[in-house]
C-alpha positions as CSV (number, residue, x, y, z in Angstrom):
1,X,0.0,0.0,0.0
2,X,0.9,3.7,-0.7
3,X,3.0,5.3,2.6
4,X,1.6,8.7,3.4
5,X,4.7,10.7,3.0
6,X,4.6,14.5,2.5
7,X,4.2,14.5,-1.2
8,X,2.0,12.4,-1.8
9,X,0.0,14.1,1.1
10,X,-0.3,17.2,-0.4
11,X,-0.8,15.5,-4.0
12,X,-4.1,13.7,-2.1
13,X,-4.8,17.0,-0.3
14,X,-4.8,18.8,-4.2
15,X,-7.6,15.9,-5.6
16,X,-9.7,15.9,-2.5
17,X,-9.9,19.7,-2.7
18,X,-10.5,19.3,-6.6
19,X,-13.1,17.6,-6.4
20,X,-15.2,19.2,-3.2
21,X,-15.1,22.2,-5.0
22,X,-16.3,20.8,-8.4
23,X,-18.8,18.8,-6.4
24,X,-20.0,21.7,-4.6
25,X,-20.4,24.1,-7.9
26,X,-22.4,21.2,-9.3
27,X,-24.7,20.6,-6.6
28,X,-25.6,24.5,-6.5
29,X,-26.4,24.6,-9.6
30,X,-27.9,21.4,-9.4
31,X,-30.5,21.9,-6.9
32,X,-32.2,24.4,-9.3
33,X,-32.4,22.0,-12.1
34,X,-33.7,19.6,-9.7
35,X,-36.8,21.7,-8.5
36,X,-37.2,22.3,-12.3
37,X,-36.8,19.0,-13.4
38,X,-34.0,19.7,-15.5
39,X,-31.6,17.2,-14.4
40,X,-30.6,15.4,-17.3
41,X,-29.7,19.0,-19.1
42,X,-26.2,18.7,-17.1
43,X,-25.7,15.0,-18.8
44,X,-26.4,16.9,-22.2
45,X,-24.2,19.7,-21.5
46,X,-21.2,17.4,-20.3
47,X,-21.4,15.5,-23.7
48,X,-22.1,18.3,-26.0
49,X,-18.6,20.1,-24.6
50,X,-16.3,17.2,-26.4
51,X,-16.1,19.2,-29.5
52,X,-15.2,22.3,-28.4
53,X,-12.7,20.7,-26.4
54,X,-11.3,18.8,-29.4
55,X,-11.1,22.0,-31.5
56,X,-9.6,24.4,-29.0
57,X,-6.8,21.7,-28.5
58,X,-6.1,21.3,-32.2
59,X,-5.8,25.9,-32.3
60,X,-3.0,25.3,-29.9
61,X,-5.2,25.2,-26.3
62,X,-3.6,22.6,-24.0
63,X,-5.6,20.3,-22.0
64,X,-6.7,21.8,-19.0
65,X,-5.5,25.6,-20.1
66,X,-8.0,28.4,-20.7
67,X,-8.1,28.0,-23.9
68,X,-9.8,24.5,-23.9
69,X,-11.8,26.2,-21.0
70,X,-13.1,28.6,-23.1
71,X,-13.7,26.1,-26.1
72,X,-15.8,24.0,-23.8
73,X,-18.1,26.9,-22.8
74,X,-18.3,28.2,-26.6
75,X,-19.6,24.5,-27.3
76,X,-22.0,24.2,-23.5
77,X,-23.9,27.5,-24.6
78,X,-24.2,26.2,-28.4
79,X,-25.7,23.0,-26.9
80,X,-28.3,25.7,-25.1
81,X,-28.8,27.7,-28.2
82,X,-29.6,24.9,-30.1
83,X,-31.9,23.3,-27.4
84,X,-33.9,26.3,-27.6
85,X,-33.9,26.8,-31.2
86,X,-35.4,23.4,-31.4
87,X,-37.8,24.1,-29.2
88,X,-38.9,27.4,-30.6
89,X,-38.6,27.1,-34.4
90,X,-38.8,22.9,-34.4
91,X,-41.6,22.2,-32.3
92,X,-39.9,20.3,-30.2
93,X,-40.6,19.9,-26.4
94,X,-37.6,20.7,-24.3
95,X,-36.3,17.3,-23.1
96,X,-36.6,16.1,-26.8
97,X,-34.8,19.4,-28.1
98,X,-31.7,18.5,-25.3
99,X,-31.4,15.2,-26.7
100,X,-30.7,16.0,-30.4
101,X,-28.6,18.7,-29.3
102,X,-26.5,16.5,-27.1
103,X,-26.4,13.5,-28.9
104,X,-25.6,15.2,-32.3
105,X,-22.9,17.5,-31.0
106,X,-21.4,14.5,-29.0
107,X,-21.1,12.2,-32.1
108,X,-19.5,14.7,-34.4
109,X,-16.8,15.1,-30.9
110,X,-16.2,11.7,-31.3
111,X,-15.5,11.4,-35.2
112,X,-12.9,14.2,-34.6
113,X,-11.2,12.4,-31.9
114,X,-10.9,9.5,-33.8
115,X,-10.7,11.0,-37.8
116,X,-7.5,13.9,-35.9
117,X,-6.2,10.9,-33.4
118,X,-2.7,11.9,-34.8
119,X,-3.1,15.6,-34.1
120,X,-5.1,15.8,-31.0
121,X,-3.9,14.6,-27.1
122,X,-7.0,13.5,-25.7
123,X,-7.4,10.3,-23.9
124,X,-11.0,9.1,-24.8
125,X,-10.8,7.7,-21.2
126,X,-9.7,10.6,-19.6
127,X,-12.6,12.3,-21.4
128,X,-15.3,9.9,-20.2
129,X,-14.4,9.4,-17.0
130,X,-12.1,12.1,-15.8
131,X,-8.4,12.5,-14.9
132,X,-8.7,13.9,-10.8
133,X,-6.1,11.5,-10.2
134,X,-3.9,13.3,-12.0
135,X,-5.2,17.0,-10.8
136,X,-2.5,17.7,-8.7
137,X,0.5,17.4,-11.5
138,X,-0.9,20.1,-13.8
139,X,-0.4,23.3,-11.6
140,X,0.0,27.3,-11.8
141,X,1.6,29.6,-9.1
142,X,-0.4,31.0,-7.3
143,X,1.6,33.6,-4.4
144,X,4.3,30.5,-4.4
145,X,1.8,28.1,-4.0
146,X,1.7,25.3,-6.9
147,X,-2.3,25.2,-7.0
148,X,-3.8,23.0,-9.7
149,X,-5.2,24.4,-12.4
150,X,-8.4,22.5,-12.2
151,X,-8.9,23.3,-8.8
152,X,-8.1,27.1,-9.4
153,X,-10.9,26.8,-12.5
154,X,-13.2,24.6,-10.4
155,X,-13.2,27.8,-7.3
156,X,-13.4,30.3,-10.0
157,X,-17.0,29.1,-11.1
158,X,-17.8,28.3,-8.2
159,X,-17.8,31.9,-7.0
160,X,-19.2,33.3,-9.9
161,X,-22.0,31.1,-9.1
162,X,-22.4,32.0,-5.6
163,X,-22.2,35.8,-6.3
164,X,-24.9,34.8,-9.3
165,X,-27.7,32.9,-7.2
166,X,-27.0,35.5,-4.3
167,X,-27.9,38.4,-7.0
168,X,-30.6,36.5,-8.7
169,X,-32.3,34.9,-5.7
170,X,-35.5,35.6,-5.9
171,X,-36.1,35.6,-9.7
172,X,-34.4,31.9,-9.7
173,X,-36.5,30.5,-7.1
174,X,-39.7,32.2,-7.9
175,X,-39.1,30.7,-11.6
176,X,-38.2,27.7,-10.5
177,X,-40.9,26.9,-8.3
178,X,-44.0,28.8,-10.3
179,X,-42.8,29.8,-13.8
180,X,-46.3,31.2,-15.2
181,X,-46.4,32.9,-11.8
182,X,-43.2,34.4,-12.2
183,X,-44.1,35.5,-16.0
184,X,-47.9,37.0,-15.0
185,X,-45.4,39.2,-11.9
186,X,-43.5,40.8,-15.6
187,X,-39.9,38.7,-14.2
188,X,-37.8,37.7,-17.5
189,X,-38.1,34.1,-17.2
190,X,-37.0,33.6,-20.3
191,X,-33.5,35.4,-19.3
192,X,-33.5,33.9,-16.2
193,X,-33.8,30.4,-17.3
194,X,-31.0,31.0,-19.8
195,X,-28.6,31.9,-17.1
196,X,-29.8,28.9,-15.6
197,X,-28.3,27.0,-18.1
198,X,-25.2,29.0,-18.7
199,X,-24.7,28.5,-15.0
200,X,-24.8,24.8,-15.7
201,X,-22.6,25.1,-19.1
202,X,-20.1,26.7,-16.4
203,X,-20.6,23.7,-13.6
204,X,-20.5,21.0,-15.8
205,X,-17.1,22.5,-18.2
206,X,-15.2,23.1,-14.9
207,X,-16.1,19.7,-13.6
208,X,-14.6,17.7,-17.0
209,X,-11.3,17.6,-16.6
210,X,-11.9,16.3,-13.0
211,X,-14.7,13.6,-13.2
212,X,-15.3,13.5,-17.0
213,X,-18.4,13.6,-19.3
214,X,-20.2,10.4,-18.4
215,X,-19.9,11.2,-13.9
216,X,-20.5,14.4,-14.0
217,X,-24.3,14.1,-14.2
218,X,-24.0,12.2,-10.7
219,X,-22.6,15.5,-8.8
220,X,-25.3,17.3,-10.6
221,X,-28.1,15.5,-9.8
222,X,-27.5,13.0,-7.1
223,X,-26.5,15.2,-4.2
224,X,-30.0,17.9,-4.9
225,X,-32.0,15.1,-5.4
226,X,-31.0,13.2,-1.9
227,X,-31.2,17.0,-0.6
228,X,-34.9,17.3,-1.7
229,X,-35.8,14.1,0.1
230,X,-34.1,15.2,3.2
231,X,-35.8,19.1,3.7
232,X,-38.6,20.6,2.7
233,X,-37.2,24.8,2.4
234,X,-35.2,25.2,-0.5
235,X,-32.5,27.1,0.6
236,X,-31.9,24.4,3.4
237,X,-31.9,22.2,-0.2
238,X,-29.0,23.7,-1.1
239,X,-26.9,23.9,2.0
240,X,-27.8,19.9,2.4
241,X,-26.9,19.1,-1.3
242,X,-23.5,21.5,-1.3
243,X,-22.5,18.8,1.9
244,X,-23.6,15.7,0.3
245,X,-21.6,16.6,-2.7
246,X,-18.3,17.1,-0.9
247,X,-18.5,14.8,1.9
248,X,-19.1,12.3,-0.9
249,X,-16.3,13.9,-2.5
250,X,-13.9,13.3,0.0
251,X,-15.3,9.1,0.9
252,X,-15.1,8.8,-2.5
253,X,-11.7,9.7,-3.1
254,X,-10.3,7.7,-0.3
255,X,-12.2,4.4,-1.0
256,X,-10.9,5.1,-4.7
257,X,-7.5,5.5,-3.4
258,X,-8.0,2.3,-0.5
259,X,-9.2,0.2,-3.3
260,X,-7.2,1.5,-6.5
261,X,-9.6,2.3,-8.4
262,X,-11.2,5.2,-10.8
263,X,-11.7,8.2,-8.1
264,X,-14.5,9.8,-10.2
265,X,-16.5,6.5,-10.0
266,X,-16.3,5.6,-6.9
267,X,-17.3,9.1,-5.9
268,X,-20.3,8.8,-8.0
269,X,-21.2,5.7,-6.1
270,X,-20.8,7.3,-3.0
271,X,-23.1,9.4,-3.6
272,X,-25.4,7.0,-5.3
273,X,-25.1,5.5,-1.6
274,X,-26.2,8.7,0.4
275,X,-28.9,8.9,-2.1
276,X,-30.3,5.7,-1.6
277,X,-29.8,5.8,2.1
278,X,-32.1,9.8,1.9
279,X,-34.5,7.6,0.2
280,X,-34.6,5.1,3.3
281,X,-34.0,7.4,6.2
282,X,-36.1,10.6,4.9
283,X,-38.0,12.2,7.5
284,X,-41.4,12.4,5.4
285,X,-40.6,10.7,2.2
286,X,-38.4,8.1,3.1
287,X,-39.2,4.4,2.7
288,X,-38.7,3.8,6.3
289,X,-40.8,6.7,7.4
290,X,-43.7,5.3,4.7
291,X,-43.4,1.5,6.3
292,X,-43.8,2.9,9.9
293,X,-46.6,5.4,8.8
294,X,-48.6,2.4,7.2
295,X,-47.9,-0.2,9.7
296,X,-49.1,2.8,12.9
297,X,-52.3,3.6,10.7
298,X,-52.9,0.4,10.8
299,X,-52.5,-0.4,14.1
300,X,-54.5,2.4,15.2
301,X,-57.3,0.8,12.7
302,X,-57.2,-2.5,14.2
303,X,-57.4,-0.9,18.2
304,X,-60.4,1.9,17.2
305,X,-61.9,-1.7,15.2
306,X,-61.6,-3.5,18.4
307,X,-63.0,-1.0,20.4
308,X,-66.3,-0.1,18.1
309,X,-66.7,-4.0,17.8
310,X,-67.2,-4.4,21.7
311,X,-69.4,-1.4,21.5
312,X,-71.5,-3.3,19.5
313,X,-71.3,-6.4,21.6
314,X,-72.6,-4.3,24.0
315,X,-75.3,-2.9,21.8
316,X,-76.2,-6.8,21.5
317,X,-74.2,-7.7,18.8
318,X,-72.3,-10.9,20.1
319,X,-70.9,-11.9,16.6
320,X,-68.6,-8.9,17.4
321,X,-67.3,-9.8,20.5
322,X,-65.0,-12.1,19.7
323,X,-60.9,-11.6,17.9
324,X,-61.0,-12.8,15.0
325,X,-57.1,-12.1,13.2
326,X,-54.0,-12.2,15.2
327,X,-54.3,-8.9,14.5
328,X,-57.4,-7.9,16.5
329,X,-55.8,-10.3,19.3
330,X,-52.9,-8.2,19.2
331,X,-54.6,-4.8,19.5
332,X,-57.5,-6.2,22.4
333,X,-54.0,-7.1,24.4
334,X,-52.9,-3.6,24.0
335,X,-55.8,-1.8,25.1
336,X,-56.3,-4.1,28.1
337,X,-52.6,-3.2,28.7
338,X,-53.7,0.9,28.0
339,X,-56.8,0.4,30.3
340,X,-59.1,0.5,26.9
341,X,-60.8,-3.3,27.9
342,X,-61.4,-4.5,31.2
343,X,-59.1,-8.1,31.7
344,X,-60.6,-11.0,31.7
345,X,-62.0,-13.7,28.9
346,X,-65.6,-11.5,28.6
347,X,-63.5,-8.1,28.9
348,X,-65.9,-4.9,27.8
349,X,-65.0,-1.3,27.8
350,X,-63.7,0.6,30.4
351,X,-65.0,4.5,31.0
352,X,-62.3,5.5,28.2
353,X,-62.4,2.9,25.8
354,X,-66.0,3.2,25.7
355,X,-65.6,6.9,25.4
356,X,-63.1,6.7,22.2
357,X,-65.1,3.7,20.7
358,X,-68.3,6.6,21.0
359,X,-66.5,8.3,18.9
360,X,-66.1,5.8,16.1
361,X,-68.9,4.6,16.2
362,X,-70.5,8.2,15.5
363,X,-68.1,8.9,13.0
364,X,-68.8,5.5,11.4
365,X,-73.1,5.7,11.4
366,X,-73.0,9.6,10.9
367,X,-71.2,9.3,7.4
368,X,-73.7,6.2,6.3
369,X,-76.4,8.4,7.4
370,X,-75.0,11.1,5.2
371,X,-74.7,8.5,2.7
372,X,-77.6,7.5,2.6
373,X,-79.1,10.8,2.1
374,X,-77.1,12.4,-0.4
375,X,-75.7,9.2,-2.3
376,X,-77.4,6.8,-4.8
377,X,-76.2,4.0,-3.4
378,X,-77.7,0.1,-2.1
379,X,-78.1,-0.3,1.3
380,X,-75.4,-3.1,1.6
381,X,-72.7,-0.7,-0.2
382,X,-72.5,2.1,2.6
383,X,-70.7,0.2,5.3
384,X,-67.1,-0.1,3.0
385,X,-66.7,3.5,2.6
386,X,-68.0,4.3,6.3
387,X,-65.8,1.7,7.8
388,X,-62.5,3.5,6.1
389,X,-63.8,7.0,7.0
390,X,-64.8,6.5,10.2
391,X,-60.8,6.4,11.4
392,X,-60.4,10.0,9.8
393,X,-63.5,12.1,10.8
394,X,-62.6,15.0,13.3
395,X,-65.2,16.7,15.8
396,X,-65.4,19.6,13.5
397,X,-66.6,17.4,10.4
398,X,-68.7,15.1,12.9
399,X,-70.5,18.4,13.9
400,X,-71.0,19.6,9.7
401,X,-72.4,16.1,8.8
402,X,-74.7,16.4,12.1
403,X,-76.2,19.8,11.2
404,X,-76.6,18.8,7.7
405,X,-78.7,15.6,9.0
406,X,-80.5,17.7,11.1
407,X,-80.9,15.8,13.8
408,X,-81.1,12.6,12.6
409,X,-80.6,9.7,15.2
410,X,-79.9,6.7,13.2
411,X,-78.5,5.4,10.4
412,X,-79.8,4.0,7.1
413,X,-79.7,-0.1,8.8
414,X,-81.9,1.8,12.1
415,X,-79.4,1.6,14.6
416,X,-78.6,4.8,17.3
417,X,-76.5,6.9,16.1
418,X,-74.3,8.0,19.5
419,X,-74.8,11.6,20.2
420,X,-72.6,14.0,21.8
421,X,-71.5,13.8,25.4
422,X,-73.1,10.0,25.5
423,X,-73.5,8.8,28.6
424,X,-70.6,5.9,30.3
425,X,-72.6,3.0,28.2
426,X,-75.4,2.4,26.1
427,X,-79.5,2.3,28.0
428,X,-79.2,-1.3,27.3
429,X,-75.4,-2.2,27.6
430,X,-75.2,-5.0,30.6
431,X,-73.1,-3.5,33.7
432,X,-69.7,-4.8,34.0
């Protein structure tokens, strides 16, 4: 294994920083074209660069110079252009319009790699998948510091960015979120979407020479669309997807280096990782969060169940009485436990669980009676829907449905529909 002397310290240090600033420029700009479900413009824009690259090397740019920097930008905002020419003049919608753009201006940068192989230095590799490996041997001084030029470009754009969104603000989140909104309050939006995607040429050409053009859609979309999982204000977005991005920056890079292998794909799969674990430990959205919602609704189903069904044991229904899933044993154990159901084999309701199972059972026969009164349907069709909505009526849509039935006090089968304030049990309920 590789010692950790000095140099190769500071060559690590150069990579790592490479690519937390790349990652961080790309999940800024990222997080807009996530909102905007523009995600897949970055993948366009990271292909579409290859022959502006290829013909800025061949006028004398060198890989990694300004020059090639430039060359890839020229070719990024041609890609836009033509996108939007497409859309405009073509007919085409805008997803479409991207990929002919892309695709097109990608294939003619691949015939000139290969048709001017003798004439240009460009690793097709090193163009797919990136070179931050290599960062830290192409440098410029900068106050007697060898910095590396990616790096340098990398913190460049990402300042302009930062100044930009800070400027902009409001007109890129109010177009982001509600662009017919934004248009009706007189906002450019057509400007402001266009800097969008300059802002996006910018990201995606100073993250090339780092991570390539096939990886750089993961730091674009991967870390803002874990982000959007994980918060629900959008500037909070961005501060949580600028962290994703360089923390898996940095894990990346080392488990490249522990394992020897590419550094711009393993960071990608880092971050694939942190997205996939958003998508099981998200707060609302998550996977987990959606099991553990289900399974405690129904839970909660299967106690108020048990409870309205002893209410109606009580009432002198005796087919009621009795569990009859592991499921309703379950839930009568837990509300003996809660003081719901009195122990013992012929256990009825306590003061409180006859109180809450009241309350179901007005929910349930109030929304049949309503049902039945306002709905064209069979008499044997109103318990399903009245059984569901029972476990969702509050007291202030109990008390609507009971002024609209004006006064009503049973339901369509002629059963008692519990009024308010009911008494501990029902006239005929037998004492416990």
């Amino acid at each position: 294994m590789m010692e950790f002397d000095s140099t190769h310290l500071w060559m690590h240090f150069w990579a790592i920083a490479t690519a937390a600033t790349v990652s961080a420029g790309c999940a800024l700009v990222g997080s807009f074209l996530v909102v905007r479900r523009l995600s897949l413009l970055g993948d366009a824009i990271s292909h579409a660069v290859l022959p502006g690259i290829v013909l800025a090397v061949l006028a004398g740019g060198r890989p990694g110079g300004a020059g090639v920097f430039l060359g890839a930008v020229v070719a990024a905002l041609v890609t836009v252009w033509l996108t939007n020419l497409l859309g405009t003049h073509a007919g085409l919608a805008e997803d479409a319009g991207a990929g002919v753009a892309f695709t097109t201006l990608f294939a003619i940068g691949v015939v000139l790699v290969s048709a001017l192989a003798s004439r240009v230095d460009i690793d097709p590799g090193c163009v797919l998948y990136g070179i931050l490996e290599l960062v830290p041997f192409d440098t410029v001084p900068i106050f007697g510091l060898e910095v590396p030029r990616a790096l340098l470009a990398a913190a460049t754009v990402l300042v302009v960015l930062v100044v930009a969104a800070a400027l902009c603000w409001k007109e890129l989140v109010f177009t982001a979120f509600d662009p017919a909104a934004a248009r009706a309050a007189g906002l450019p939006v057509g400007l402001v979407s266009a800097g969008l995607l300059v802002a996006t040429s910018l990201a995606t050409v100073a993250s090339f020479e780092a991570v390539g053009a096939i990886l750089v859609v993961a730091m674009l979309a991967v870390p803002a669309a874990a982000a959007e999982l994980l918060v629900r204000r959008f500037h909070r977005m961005l501060v949580v997807a600028v962290a994703l991005g360089v923390a898996g920056s940095i894990v990346g890079y080392l488990a490249a280096w522990r394992f020897n292998t590419n550094a711009a794909g393993m960071i990608a799969v880092v971050l694939g990782i942190e997205y996939l674990l958003a998508a099981l430990l998200a707060p609302g959205d998550g996977i987990v969060a959606r099991v553990v919602s289900r399974e405690s609704l129904r839970w909660r189903v299967a106690c108020e169940d048990r409870l309205a069904s002893l209410w109606r044991a009580e009432e002198g229904d005796a087919a009621a009485l009795a569990p009859r899933t592991l499921l309703d044993r379950l839930a009568q154990a837990r509300l003996v436990f809660g003081g719901r159901i009195v122990p013992g084999a012929a256990g009825g309701l306590t003061d409180i669980g006859r109180e809450e199972a009241r309350v179901i059972v007005r929910s349930h026969r109030l929304w049949e009676a309503w049902l039945g009164r306002h709905v064209a349907l069979p008499l044997d069709h109103l318990h399903p829907p009245a059984e569901w909505i029972e476990h969702h009526l509050g007291a202030e849509v109990r008390g609507r449905i009971a002024a609209d039935l004006e006064g009503d006090e049973g339901d369509p089968h002629g059963r008692d529909i519990p009024p308010e304030g009911f008494p501990s049990r029902p006239a005929d309920a037998p004492t416990q």
